[in-house]
C-alpha positions as CSV (number, residue, x, y, z in Angstrom):
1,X,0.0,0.0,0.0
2,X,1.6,3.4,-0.9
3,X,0.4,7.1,-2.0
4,X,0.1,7.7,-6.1
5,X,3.3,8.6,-7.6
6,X,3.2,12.5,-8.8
7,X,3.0,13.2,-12.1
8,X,7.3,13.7,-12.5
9,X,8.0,11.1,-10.2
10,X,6.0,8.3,-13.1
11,X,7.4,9.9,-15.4
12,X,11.3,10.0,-14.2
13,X,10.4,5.7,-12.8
14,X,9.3,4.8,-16.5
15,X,12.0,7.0,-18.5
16,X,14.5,5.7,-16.1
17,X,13.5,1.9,-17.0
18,X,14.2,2.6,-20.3
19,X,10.5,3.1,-21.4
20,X,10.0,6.0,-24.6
21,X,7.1,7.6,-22.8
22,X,5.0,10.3,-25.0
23,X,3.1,13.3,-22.7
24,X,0.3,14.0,-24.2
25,X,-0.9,17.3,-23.5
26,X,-3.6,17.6,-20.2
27,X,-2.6,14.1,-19.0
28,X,-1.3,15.4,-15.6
29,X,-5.0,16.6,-14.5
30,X,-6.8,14.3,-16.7
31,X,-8.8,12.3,-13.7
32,X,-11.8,11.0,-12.1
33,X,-10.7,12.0,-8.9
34,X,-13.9,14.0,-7.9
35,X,-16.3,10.8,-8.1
36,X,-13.7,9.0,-5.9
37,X,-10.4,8.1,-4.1
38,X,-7.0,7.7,-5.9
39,X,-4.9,6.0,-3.4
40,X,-3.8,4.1,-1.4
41,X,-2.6,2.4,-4.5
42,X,-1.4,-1.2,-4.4
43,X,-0.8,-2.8,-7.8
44,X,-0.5,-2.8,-11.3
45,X,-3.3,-3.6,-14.3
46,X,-2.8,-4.9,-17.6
47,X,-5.7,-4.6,-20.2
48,X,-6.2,-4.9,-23.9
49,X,-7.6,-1.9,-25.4
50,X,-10.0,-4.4,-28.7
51,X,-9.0,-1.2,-31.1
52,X,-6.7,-1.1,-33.7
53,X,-4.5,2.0,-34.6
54,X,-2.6,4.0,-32.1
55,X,-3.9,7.5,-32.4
56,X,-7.5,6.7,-31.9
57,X,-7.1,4.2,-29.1
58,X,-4.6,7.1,-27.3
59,X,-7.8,9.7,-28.2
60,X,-10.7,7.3,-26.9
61,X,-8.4,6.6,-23.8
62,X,-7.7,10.4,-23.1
63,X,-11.8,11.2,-23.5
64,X,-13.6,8.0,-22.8
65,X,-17.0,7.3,-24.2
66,X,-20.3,8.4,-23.5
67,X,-21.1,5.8,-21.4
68,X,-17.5,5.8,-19.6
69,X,-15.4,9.3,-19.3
70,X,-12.2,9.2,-19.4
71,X,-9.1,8.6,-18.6
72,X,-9.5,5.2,-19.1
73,X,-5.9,4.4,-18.2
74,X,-3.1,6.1,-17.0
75,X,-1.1,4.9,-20.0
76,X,-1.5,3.4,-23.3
77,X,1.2,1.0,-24.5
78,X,1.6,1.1,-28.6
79,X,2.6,-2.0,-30.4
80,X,6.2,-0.1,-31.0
81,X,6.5,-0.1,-27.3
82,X,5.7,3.9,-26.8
83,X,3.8,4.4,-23.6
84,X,1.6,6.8,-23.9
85,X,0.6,9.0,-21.0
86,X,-3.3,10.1,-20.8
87,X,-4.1,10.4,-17.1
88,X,-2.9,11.2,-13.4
89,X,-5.4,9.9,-11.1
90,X,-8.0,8.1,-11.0
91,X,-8.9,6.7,-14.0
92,X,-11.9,4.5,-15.3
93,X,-10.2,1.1,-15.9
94,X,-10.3,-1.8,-13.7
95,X,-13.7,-1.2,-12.1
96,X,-15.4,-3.3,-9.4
97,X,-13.5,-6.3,-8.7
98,X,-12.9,-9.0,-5.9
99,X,-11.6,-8.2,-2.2
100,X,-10.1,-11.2,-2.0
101,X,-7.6,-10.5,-5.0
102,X,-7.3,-7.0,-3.3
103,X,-5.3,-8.8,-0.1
104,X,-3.6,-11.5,-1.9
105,X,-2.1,-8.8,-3.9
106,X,-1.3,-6.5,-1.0
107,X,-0.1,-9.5,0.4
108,X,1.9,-10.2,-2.8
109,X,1.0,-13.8,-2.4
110,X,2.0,-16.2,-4.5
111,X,-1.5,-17.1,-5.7
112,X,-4.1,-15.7,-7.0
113,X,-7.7,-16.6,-6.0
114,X,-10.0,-17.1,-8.4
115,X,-12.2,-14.0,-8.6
116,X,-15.9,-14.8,-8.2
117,X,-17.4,-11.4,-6.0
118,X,-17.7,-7.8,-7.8
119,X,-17.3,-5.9,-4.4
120,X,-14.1,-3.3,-4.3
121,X,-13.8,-0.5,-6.5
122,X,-10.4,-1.5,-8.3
123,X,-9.8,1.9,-9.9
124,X,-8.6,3.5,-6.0
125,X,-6.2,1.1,-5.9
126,X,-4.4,0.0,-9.3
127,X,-2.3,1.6,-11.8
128,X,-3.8,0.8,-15.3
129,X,-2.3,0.3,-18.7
130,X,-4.1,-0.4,-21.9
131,X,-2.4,-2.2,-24.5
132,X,-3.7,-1.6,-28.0
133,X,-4.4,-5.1,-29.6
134,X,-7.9,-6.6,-30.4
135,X,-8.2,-9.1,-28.1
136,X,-9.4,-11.6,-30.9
137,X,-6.4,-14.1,-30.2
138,X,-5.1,-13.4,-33.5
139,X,-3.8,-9.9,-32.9
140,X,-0.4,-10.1,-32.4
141,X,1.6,-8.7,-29.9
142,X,4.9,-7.5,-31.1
143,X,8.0,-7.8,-29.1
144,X,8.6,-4.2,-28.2
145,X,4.9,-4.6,-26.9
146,X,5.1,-7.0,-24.6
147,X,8.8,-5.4,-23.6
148,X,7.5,-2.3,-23.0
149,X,4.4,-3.8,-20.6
150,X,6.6,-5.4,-18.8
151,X,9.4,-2.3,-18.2
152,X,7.0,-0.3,-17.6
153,X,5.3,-2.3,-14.6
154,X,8.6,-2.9,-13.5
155,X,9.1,0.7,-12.9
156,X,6.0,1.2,-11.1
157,X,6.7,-1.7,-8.9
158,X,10.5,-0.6,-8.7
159,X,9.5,2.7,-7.5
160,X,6.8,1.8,-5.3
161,X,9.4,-1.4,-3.7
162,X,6.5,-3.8,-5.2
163,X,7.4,-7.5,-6.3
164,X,6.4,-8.7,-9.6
165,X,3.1,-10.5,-7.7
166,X,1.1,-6.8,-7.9
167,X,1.0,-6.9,-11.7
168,X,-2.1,-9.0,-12.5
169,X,-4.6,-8.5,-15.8
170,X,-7.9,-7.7,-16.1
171,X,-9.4,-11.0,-16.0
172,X,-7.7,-11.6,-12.7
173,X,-9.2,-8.9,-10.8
174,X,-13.3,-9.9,-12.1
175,X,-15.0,-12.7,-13.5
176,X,-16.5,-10.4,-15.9
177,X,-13.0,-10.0,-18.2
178,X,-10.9,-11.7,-20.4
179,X,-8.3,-9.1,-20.7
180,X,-5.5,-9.4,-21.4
181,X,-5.6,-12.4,-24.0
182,X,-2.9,-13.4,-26.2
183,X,-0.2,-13.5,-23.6
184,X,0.2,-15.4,-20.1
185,X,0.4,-12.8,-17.0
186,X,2.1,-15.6,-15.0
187,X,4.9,-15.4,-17.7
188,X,4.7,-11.6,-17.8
189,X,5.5,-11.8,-14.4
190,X,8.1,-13.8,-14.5
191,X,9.1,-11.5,-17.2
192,X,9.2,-8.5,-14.4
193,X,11.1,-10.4,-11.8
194,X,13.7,-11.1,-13.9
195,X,14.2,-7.5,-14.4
196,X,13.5,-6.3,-11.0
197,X,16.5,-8.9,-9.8
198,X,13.6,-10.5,-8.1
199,X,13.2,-14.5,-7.7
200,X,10.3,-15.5,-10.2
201,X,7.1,-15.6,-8.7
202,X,6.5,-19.6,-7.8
203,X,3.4,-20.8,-10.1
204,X,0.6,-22.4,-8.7
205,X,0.0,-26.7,-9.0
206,X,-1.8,-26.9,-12.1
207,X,-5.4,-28.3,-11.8
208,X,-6.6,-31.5,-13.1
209,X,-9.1,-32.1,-15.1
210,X,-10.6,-35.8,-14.6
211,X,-12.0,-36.1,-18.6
212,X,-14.3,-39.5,-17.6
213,X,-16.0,-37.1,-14.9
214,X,-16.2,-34.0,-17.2
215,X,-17.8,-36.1,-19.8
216,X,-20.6,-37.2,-17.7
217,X,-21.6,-33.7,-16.6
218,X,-21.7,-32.7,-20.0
219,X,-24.1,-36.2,-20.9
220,X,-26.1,-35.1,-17.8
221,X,-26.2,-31.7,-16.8
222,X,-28.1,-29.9,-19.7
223,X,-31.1,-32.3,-19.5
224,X,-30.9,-31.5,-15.6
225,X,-33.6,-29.5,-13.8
226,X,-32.0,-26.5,-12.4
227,X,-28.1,-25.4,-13.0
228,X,-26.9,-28.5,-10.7
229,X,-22.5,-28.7,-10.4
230,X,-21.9,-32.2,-10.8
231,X,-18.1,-31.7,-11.0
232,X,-16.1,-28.7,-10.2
233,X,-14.0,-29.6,-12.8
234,X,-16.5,-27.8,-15.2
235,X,-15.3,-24.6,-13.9
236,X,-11.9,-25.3,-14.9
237,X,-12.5,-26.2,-18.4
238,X,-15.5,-23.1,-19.1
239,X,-13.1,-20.0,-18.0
240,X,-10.7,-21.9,-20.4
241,X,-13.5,-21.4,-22.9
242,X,-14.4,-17.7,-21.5
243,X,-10.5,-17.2,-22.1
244,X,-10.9,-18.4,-26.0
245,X,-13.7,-16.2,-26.5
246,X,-16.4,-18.7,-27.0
247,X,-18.1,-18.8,-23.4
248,X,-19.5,-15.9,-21.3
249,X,-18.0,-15.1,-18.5
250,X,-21.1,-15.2,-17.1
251,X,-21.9,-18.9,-17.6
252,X,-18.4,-20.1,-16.2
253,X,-20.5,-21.6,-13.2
254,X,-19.3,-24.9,-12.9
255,X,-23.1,-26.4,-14.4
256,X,-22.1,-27.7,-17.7
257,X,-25.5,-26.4,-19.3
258,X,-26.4,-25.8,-23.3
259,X,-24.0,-23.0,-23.3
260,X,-21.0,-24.4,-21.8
261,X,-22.2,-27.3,-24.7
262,X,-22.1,-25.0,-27.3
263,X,-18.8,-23.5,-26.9
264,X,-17.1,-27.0,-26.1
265,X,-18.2,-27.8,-29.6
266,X,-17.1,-24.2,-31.0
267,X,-13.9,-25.1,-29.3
268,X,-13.9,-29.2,-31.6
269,X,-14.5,-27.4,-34.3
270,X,-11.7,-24.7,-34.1
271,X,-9.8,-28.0,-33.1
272,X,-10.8,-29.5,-36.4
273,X,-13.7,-31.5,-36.1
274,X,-16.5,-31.0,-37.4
275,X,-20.0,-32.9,-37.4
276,X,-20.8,-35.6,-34.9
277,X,-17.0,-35.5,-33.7
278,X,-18.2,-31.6,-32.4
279,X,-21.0,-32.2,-30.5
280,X,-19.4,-30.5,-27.2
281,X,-18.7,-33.8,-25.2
282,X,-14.9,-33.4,-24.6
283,X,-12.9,-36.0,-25.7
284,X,-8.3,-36.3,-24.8
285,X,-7.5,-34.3,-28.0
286,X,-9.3,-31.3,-27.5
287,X,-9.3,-31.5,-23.7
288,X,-5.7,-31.7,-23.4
289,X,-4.9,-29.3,-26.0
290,X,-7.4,-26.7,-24.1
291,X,-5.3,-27.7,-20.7
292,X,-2.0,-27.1,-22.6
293,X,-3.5,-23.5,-23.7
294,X,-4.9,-22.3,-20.7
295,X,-3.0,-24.3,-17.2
296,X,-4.6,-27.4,-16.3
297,X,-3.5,-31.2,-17.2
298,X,-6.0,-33.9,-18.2
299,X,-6.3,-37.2,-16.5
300,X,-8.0,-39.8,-18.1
């Protein structure tokens, strides 16, 4: 837990980390700090931007939309690596997230819970960065991108005396985002530590998906009255499919319904199968290839 950096002091931690950092005029009093606290702050936020194009993604960031004012970040990370600065304060970016993440990160634990509340206002306490890419999974992110995310958490966390564990994304604050996709944050992590001289942050066991038990929710479940859980595994496997784009965050519930159905079999088909062989009853291929993509190992 510290006080916000001033405006000079982020700007000196991010030039000294080697970050090209653009000003763009009005950022140091671009804020939302009348409609709330900025500060304490305790940590660092990742997000994809899903726009293309520097210049309008630094504008929309600057003003916001009409249903969201801006600053929607405090900076916006090109694909050439410029960090662009848009805001000095409070800004509009994580939004309402879970408490529990709140104290493991203060804590700079070594895991993560799982979010699964919407209770703490996220934008009092985190530093946010959007990085322009589209979020699609196909959008690449260039080298000097992903360098430049990670020097310029490291000089938050440097200047701050943070470890690598308060940079997390925007899908590990809520259960409501994927952001950001295309890139691990355990890895980016790792990424930080290394640069902050820090030991790598120790990953957490992998789960493990039992496929025999997954396939029997997904035979059972959707004819089922109600949304009954009849394996926690389910979970496991539909934030992997939240994470591909093809489930709702909302339906990653653990009941493997007609929607977690559908996406499996969205997921076969990207897999190519096609026809009866993607009917969205998981099978080794696609379930181990799924694990290998988003953390968790299979067990038949």
């Amino acid at each position: 837990m510290a006080s916000p950096l001033t405006a000079d002091a982020l700007v000196r931690a991010l030039r000294n980390e080697g970050v090209k950092v653009v000003e763009h005029s009005g950022w140091r009093t671009n804020n939302r700090n009348a409609k709330g606290a900025w500060g304490p702050v305790n940590g660092v936020m990742i997000h994809h931007t899903v726009t293309s194009g520097t210049d309008a993604t630094v504008r929309l960031c600057f003003e916001g939309r009409s249903d969201l004012p801006g600053p929607l970040c405090h900076g916006v990370i090109a694909k050439d690596g410029t960090v662009h600065l848009v805001g000095n304060g409070r800004a509009n970016h994580a939004g309402l997230g879970d408490d529990d993440v709140l104290r493991a990160v203060v804590a700079e634990s070594a895991a993560l819970p799982t979010p699964n509340e919407n209770n703490t206002d996220g934008n009092a306490r985190f530093y946010g960065f959007e990085c322009v890419n589209l979020g699609d999974g196909k959008d690449p992110w260039p080298a000097a991108q992903l360098e430049a995310i990670e020097a310029a958490s490291a000089a938050i966390c440097r200047a701050h005396d943070w470890s690598a564990r308060s940079v997390i994304g925007h899908k590990e604050w809520t259960n409501t985002k994927i952001d950001p996709r295309g890139f691990s944050m355990a890895g980016m992590r790792e990424r930080i530590a290394t640069r902050l001289g820090q030991a790598a942050p120790t990953p957490p066991p992998q789960p493990v998906v039992d496929l025999s038990r997954l396939v029997t929710a997904a035979r059972t479940d959707p004819g089922a009255s109600g949304t009954p859980v009849t394996y926690a595994g389910v979970k496991t496997v539909e934030r992997a499919l939240v994470a591909e784009g093809l489930l709702a965050a909302a339906y990653a519930d653990g009941h493997y319904g007609t929607q977690t159905l559908t996406a499996y079999a969205a997921w076969q088909r990207r897999c190519g199968y096609s026809g009866a062989d993607a009917d969205g009853i998981p099978g080794m291929t696609t379930l181990s290839r799924l694990g290998a993509k988003h953390g968790f190992t299979v067990q038949a």
